[in-house]
ZAKEGU-468962 format. One record per atom (N, C-alpha, C): x, y, z; residue in three letters. Coordinates in steps of 0.001 Angstrom, whole numbers, plus 500000, padded with zeros to 6 digits. Example, Ala and Ser with C-alpha at 12.3 -4.5 7.8 and 13.67 -1.06 7.14 Angstrom:
513190494310507800ALA/512300495500507800ALA/513200496700507800ALA/512850497750507080SER/513670498940507140SER/512900500030507870SER/
***
This chain:
588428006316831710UNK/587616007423832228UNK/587368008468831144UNK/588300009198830363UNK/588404009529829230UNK/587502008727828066UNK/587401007912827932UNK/586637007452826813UNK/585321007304827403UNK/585268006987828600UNK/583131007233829048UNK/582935008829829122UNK/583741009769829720UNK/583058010828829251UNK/582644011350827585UNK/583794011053827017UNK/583893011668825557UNK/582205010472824971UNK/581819009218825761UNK/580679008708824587UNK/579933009666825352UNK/579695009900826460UNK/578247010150827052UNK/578170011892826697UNK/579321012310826193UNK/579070013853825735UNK/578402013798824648UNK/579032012783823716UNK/578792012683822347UNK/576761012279822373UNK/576776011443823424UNK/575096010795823564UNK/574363012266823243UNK/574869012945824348UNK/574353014125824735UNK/573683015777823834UNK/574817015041823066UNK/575289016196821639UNK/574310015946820709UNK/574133014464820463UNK/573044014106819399UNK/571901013803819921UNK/571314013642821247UNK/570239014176821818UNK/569490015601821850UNK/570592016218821979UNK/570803017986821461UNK/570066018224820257UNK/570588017673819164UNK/570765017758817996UNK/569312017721817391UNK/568878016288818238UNK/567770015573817524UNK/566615016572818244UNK/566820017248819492UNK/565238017764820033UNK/565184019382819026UNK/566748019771818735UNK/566400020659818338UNK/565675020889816520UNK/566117019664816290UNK/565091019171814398UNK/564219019311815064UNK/564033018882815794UNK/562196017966816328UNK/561461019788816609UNK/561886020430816893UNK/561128021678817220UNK/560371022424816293UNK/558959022241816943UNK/558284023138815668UNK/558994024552815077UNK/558695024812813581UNK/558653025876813213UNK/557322026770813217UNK/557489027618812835UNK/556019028692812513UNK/555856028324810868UNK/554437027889810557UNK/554452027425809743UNK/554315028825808400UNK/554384028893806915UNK/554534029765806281UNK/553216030016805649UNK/552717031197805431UNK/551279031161805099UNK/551451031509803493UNK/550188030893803018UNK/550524030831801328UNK/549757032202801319UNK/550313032950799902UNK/549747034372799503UNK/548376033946798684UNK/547577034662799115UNK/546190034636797797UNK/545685035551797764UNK/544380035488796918UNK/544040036444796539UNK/542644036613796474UNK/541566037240797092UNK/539600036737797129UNK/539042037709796570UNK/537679037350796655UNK/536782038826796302UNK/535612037971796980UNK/534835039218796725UNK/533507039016797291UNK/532738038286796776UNK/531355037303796931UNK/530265037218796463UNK/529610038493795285UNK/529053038041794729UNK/528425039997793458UNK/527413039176793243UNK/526681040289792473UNK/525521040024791649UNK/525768039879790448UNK/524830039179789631UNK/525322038828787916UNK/524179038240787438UNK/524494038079786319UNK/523398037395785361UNK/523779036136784599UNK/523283035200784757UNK/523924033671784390UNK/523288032657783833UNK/523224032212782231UNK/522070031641781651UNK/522780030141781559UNK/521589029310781266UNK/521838027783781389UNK/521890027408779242UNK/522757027060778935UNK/523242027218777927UNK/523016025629777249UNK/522515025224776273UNK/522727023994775201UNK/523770024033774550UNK/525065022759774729UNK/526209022892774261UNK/525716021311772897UNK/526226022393771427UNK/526073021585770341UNK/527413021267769568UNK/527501020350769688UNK/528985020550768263UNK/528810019794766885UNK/529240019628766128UNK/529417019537764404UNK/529863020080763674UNK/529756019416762333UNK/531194020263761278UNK/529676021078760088UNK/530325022058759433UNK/529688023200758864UNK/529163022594757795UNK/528225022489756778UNK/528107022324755643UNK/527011022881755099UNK/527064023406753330UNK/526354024381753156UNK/524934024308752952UNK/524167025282753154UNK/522536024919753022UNK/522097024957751441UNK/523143025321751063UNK/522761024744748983UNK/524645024044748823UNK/524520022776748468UNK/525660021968747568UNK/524835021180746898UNK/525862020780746269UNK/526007019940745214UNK/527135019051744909UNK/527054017279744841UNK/527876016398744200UNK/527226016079742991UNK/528068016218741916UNK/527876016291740601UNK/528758014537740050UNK/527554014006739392UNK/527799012546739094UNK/527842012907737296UNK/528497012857736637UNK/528303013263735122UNK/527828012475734739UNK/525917012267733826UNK/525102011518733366UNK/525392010765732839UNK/526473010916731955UNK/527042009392730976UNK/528295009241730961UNK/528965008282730550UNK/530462007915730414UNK/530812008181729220UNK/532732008377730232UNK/533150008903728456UNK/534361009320729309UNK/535053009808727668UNK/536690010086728435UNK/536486011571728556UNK/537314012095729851UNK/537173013193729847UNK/538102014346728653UNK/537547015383727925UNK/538211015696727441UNK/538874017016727630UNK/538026017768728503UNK/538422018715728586UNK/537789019577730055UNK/538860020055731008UNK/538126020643732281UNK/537796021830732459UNK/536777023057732665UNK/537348024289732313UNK/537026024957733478UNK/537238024330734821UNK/537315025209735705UNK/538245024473737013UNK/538754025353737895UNK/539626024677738697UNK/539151025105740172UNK/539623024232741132UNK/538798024124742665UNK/539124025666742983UNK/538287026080743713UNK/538096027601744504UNK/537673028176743635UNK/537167028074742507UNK/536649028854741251UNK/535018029313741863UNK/534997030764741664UNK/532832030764741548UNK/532419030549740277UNK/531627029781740559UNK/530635029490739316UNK/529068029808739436UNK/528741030070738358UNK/527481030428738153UNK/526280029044737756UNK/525417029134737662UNK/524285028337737784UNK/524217027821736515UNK/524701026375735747UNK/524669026295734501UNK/526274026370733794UNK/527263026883734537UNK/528573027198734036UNK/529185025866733817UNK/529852026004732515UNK/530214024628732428UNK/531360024136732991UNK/531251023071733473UNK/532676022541734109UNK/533524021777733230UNK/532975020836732727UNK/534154019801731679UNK/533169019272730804UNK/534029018442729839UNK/533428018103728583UNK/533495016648728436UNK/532730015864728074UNK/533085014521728103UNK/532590013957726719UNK/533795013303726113UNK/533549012759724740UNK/533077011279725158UNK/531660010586724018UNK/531016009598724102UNK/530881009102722488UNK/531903008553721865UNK/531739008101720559UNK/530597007712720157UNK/529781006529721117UNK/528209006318720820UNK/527381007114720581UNK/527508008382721694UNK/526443009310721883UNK/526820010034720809UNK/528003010223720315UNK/528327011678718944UNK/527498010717717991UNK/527668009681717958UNK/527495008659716133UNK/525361009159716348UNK/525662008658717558UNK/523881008731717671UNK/522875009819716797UNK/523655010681717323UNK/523347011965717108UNK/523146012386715774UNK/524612011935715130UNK/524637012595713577UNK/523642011543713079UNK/523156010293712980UNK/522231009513712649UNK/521042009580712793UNK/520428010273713698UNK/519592010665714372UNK/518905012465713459UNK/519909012898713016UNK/519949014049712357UNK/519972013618710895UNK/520314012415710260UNK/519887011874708639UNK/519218011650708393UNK/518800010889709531UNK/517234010405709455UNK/516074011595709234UNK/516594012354710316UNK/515696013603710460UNK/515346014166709082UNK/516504014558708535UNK/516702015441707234UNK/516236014094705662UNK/516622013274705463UNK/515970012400704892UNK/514132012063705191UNK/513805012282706245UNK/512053011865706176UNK/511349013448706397UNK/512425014645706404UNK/512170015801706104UNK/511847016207704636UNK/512430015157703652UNK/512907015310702172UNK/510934014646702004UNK/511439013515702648UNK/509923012476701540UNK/508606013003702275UNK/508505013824703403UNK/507614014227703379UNK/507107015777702496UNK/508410016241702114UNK/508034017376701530UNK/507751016768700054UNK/508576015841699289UNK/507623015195698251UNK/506287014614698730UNK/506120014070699473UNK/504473013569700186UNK/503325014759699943UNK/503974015700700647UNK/502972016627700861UNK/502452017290699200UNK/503856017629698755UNK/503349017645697115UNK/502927016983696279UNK/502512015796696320UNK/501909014579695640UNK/500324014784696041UNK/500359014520697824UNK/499425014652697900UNK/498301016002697941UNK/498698017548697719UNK/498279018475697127UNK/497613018185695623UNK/498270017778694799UNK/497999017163693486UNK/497509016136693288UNK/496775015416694749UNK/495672014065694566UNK/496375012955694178UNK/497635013108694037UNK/498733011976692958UNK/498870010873693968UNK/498210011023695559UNK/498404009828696685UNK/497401009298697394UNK/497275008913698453UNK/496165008728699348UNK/496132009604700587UNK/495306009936701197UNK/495469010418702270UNK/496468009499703660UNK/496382008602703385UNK/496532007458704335UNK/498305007382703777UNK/498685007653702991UNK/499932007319702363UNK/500643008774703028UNK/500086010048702760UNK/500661011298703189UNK/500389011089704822UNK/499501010627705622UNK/499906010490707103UNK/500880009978707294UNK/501047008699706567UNK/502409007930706839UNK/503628008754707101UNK/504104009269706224UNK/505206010390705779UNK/505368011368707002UNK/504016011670707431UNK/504081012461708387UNK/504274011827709821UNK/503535011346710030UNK/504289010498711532UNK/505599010172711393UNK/505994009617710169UNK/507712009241710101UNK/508500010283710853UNK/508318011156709842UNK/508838012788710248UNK/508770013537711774UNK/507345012997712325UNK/507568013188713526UNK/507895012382714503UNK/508298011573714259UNK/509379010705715072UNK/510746010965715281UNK/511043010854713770UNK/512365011298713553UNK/512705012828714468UNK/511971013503714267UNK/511726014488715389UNK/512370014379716730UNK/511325013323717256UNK/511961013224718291UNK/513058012503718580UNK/513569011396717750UNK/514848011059717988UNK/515804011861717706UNK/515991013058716759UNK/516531013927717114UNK/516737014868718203UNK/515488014995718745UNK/515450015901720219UNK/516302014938721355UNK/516033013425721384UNK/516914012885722272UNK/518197012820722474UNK/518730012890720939UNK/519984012666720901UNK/520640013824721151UNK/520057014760720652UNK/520430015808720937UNK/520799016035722207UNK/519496015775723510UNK/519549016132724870UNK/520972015078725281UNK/520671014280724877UNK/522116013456725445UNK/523633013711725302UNK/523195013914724082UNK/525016014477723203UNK/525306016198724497UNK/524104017057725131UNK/524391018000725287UNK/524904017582726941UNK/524404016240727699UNK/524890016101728096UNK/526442015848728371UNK/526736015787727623UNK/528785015735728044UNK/529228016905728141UNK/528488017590728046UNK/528852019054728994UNK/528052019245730655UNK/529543018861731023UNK/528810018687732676UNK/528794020657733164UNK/527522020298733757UNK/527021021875734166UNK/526735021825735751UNK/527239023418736360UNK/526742023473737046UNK/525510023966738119UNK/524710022811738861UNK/523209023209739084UNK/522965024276739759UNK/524033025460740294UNK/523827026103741397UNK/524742026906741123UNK/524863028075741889UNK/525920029141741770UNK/526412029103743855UNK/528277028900742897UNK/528504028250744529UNK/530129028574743642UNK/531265027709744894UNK/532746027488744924UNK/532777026099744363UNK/533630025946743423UNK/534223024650743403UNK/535168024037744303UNK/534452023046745274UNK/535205022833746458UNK/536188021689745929UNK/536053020522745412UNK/536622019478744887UNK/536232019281743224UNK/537217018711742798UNK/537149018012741646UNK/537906016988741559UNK/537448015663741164UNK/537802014303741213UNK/537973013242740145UNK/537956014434738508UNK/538660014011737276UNK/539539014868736773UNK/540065013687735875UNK/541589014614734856UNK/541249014448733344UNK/541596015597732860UNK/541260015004731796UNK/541993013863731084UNK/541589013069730338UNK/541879011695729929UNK/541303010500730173UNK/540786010860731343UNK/540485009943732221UNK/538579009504731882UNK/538829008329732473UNK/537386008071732181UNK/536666008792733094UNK/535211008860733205UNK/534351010031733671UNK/533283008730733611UNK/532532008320734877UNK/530552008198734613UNK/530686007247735742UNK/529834007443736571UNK/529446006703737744UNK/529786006596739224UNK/530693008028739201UNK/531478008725740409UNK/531309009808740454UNK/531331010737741446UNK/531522011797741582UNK/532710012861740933UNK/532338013671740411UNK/533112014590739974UNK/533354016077740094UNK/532419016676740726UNK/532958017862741465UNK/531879018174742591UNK/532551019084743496UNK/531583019368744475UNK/530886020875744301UNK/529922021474744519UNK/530094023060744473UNK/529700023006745561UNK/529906024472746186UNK/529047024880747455UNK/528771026115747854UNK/527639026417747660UNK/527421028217747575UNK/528223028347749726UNK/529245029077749990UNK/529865029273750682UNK/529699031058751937UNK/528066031029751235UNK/527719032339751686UNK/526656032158752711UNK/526316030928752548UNK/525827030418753313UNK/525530029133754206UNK/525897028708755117UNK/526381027777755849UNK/525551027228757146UNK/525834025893757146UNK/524936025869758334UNK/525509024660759635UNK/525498024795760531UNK/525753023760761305UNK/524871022238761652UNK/524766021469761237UNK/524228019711761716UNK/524787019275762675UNK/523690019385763457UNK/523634018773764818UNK/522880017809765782UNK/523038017254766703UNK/522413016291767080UNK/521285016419768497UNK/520902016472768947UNK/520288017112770644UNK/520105015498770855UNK/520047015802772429UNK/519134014713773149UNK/517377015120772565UNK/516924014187773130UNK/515182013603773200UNK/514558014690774299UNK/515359014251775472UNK/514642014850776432UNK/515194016961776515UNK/516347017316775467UNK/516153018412775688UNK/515612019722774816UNK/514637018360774199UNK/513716019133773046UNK/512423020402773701UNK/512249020160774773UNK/511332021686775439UNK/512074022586775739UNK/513195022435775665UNK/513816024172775624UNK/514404024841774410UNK/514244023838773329UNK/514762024775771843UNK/513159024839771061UNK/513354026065770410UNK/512064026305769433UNK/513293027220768276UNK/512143026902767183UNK/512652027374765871UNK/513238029260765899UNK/514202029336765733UNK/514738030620765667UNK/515118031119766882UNK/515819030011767673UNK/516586031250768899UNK/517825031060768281UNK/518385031955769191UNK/519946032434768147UNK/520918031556769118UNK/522085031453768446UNK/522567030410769030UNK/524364031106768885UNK/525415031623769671UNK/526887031527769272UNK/527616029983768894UNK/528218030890767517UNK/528654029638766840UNK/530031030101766655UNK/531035028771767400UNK/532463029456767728UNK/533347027989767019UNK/534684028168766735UNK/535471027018766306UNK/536204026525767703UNK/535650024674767431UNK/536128024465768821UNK/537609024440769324UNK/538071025085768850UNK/539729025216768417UNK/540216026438769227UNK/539145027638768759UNK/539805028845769140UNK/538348029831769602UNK/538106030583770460UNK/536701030686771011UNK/537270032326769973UNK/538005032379769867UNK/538070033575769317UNK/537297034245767950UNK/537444032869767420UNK/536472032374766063UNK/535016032175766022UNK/534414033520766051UNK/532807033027766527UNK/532068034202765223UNK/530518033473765443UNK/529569034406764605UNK/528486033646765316UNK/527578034127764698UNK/525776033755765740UNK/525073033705764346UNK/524259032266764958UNK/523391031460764225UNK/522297031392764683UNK/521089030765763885UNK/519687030867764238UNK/519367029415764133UNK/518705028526764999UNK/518068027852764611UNK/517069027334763649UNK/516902026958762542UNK/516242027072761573UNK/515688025343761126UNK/515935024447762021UNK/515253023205761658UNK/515017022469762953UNK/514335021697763266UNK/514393020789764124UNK/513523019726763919UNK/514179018617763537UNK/513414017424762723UNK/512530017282763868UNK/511379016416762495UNK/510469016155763835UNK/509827014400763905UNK/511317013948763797UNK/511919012620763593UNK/512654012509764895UNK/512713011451765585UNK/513684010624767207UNK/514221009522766185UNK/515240009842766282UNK/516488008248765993UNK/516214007672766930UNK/515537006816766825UNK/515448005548767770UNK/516525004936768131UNK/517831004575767632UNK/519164004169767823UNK/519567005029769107UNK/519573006330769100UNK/520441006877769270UNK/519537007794770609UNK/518051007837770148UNK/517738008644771115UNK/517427010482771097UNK/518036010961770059UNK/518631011970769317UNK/517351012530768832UNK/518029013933768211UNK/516933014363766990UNK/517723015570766096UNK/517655015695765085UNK/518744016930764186UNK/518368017957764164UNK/519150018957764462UNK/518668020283764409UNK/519831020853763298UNK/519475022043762198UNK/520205022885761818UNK/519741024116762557UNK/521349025001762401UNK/521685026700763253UNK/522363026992761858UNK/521645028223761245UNK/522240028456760172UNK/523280029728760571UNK/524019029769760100UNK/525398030844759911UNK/524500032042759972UNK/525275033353760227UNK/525042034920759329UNK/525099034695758238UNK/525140035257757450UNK/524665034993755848UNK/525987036109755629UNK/527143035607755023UNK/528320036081753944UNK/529305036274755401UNK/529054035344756753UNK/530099035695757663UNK/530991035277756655UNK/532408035361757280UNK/533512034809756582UNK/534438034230757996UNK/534292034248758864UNK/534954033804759905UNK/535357032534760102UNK/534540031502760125UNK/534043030132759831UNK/533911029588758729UNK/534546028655758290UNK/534772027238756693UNK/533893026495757214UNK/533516026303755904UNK/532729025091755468UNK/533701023433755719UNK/533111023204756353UNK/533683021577756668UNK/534108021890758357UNK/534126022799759123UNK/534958023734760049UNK/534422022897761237UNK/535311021824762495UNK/534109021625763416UNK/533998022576764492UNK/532892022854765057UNK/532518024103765574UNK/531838023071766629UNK/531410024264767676UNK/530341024423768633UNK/529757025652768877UNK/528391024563768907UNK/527701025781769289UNK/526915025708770521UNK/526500027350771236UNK/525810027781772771UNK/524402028255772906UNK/523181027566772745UNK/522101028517772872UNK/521609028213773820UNK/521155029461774257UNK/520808030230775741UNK/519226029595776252UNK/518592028428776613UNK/517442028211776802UNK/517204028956777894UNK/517921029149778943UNK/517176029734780510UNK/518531030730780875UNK/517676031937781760UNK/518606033004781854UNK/517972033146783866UNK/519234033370784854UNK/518603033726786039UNK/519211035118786101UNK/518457036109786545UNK/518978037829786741UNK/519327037897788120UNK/520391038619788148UNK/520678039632789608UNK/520589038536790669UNK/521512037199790243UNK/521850036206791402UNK/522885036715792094UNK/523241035628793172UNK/524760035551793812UNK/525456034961793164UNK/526840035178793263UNK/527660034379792008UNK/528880034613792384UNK/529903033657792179UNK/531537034113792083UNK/532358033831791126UNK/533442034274790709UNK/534419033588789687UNK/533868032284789557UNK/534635031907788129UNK/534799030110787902UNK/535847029802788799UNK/536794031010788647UNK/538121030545789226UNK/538387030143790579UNK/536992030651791125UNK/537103030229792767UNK/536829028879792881UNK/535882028154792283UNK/535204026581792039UNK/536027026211791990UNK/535804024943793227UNK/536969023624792726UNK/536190022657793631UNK/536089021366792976UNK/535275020152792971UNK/536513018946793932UNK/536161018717794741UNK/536101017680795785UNK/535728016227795862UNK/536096015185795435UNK/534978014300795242UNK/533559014532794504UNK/533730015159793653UNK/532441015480793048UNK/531562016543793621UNK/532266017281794756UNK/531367018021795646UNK/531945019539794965UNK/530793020692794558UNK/531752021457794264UNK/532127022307796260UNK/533164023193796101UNK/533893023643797194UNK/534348024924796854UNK/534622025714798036UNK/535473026740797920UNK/536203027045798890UNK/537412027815799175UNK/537863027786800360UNK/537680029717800352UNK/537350030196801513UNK/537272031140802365UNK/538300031491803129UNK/538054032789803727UNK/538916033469804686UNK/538935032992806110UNK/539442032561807023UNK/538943032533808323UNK/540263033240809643UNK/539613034124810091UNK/540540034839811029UNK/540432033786812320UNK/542443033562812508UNK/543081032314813731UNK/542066032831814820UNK/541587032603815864UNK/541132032979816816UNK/541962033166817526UNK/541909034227818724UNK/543130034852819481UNK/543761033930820693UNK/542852032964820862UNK/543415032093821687UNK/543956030671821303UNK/544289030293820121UNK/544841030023819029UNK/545998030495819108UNK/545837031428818651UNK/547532032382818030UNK/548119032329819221UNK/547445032797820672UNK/548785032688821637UNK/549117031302822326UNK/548332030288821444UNK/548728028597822089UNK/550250028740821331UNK/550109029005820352UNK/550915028690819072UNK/552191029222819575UNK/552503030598819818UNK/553285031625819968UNK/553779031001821704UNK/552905030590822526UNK/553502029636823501UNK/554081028627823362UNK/553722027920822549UNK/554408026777822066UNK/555702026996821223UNK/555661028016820746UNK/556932028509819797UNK/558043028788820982UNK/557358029425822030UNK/558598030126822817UNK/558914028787823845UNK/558428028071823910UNK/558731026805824758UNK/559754025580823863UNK/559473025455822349UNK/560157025162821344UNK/561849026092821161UNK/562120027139821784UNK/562742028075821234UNK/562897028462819677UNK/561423028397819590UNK/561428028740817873UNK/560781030033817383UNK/560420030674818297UNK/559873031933818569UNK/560942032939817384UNK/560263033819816563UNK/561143034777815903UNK/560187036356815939UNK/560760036912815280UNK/560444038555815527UNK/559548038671814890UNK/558690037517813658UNK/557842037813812708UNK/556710037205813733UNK/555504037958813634UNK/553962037240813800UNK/553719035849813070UNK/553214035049814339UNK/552595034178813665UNK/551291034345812603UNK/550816033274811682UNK/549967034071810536UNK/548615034412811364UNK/547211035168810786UNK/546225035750811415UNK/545184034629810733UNK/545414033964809588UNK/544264033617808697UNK/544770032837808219UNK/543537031604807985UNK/543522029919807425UNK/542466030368806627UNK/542777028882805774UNK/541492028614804742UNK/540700028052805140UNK/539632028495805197UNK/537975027467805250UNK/537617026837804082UNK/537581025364804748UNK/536517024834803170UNK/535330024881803303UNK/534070025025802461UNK/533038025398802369UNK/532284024606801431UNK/531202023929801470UNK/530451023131800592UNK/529537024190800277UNK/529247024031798521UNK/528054024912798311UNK/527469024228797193UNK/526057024914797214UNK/525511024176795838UNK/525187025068795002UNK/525782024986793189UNK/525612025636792854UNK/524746025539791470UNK/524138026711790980UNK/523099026435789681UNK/523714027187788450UNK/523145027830787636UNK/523777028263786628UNK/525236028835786246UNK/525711028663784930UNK/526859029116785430UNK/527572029295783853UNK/528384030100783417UNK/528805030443782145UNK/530338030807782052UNK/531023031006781449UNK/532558030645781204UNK/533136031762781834UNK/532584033032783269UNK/533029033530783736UNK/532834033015784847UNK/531574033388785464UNK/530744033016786583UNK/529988032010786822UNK/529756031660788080UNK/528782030487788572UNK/527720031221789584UNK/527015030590789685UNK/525341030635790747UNK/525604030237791614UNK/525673030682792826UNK/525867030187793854UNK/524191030131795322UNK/523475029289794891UNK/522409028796795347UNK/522510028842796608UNK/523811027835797641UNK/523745027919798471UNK/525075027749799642UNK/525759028118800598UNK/526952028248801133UNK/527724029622801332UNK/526981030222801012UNK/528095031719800895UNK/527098032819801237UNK/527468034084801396UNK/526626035178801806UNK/527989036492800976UNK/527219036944801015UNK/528055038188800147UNK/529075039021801102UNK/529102038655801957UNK/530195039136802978UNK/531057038156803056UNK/531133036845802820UNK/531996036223802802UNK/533588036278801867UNK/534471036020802353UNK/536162036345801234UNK/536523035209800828UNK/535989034783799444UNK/536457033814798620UNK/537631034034797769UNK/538576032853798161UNK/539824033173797812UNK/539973032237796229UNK/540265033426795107UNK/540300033087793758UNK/541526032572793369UNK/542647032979793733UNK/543555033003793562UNK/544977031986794189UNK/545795030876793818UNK/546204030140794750UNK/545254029228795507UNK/544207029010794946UNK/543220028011796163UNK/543853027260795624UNK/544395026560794815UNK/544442024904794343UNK/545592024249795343UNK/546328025013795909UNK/547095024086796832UNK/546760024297798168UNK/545541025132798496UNK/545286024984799685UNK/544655023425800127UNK/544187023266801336UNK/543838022292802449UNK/542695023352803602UNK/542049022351804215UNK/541604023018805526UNK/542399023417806609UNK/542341024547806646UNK/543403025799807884UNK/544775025997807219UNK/544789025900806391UNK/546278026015805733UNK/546343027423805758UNK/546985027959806816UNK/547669029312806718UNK/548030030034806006UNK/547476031400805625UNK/547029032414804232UNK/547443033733804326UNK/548013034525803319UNK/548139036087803561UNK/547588036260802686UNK/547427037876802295UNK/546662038250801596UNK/546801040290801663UNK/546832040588800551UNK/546627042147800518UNK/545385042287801129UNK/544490043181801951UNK/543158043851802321UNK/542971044549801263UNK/541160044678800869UNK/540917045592800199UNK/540246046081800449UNK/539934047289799767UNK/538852048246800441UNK/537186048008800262UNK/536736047589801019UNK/535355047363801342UNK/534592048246800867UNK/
***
């Protein structure tokens, strides 16, 4: 008798047990935070990216071979237009030269006896031309050798930075590259567009040009080319955005992006970015929505029938989800075309873990 009461208490106890888990709670409302619909201004933007390079360089191939003998400038150096960079010895080209100069000075000699012979009738006319064409030949094989021998002084074509150099001295020198310059005052971005979004750029709109690294890193560029060539491959077409002229913010080689503004809408509706959040591809927002009062006292009946009823209010306000469609939109704000009215309370803050009706608090603000 003793042991059937003690199971059927025990049944009893964990019947107990189990209705009282099973009893709803009041569920906890998440804190957020909204604002209103506003007015704003919101332009439709061409996003470009590429790396910097300057609108005057130079790769310098040194005209002839030879060992290098001597370098006289080192990378990050300015150079001037013509400044010499290195020296390159060419045993052929030196021998040329001084041979080229015996000759010279030897048919310099027999024409100056020529010419005095033939003053004194002592020749032919035809004999003193001779002498003389010699002489002016020799001429010019002196002028060649000359120009060549002056080649092994590699120069530079431009006034710029020495960005690279790619000999030592000792080393052989001719048929590679050997230094880079790059006037660094002025810079430009190469870039690519689509085909089809060639009717909204024209020559000289200005364009922000930022490092895609750090937005902090910016200066404003102008459009200044737009081939008027389609890569057929690709579909494409090149545009240069040249730099400010002596920014210093932005390197050369630097990859960047750049923003120009084709279309601007004024004095739309608009909300945070931060309120946007995409759904299946749908964009969304969630809203304010006050419980309806006959709602709250199902709930609060059901609580007190649960014995789960406590001294705190059940919550006043769920989230609404809301489909909208939206148009322009820039790294603060978006366009909001259609779904919202400016009285509506879009919640910025904490939406990402909401749901539909998910129970919400919130500070009031002053209207």
């Amino acid at each position: 008798m003793l042991l059937t009461f003690l199971f059927l208490f025990s049944c009893e106890e964990s019947e107990y047990n189990q209705n009282k888990s099973s009893k709803k709670k009041k569920p906890k409302p998440l804190l957020v935070d909204y604002e209103h619909p506003f007015s704003a201004t919101v332009a439709k933007h061409l996003e470009l990216t590429g790396n910097l390079e300057g609108v005057r360089q130079a790769t310098i191939i040194p005209p002839l071979s030879g060992t290098v003998r001597s370098i006289h400038v080192k990378e990050g150096d300015l150079v001037e237009k013509n400044t010499p960079l290195a020296t390159i010895f060419n045993a052929s080209i030196d021998a040329a030269e001084q041979r080229s100069l015996l000759e010279l000075q030897r048919n310099e000699r027999e024409f100056k006896k020529s010419q005095s012979l033939h003053e004194q009738g002592a020749i032919a006319q035809r004999e003193y031309q001779e002498t003389l064409s010699a002489l002016d030949a020799a001429r010019i094989s002196h002028s060649e050798a000359q120009k060549n021998k002056a080649q092994a002084t590699v120069k530079s074509p431009l006034r710029g930075t020495v960005a690279t150099i790619d000999i030592r001295e000792g080393e052989q020198a001719g048929g590679g590259a050997a230094f880079s310059i790059i006037d660094l005052t002025e810079l430009r971005l190469s870039a690519t567009i689509p085909e089809r979004e060639l009717s909204y750029i024209q020559l000289d709109q200005t364009a922000e040009v930022f490092s895609a690294y750090s937005a902090e890193m910016k200066t404003m560029g102008t459009l200044s080319f737009i081939s008027p060539i389609v890569d057929s491959s690709s579909g494409s077409v090149k545009v240069f955005i040249d730099l400010e002229k002596d920014q210093n913010t932005l390197r050369f080689g630097q990859f960047v992006r750049a923003r120009v503004e084709i279309d601007r809408h004024e004095d739309v509706l608009c909300i945070s970015k931060d309120a946007l959040i995409y759904k299946d591809g749908q964009p969304i927002v969630y809203t304010i929505e006050e419980i309806p009062l006959e709602e709250r006292e199902e709930a609060e009946e059901e609580a007190e029938e649960t014995d789960s009823a406590s001294e705190e209010d059940g919550p006043q306000y769920r989230a609404k989800t809301v489909n909208i469609k939206i148009g322009y939109g820039d790294e603060n704000n978006v366009e909001i075309v259609d779904g919202l009215t400016r009285e509506d309370r879009v919640i910025t803050l904490g939406n990402t873990a909401l749901r539909e009706s998910t129970p919400i608090a919130f500070e009031p603000k002053e209207e």
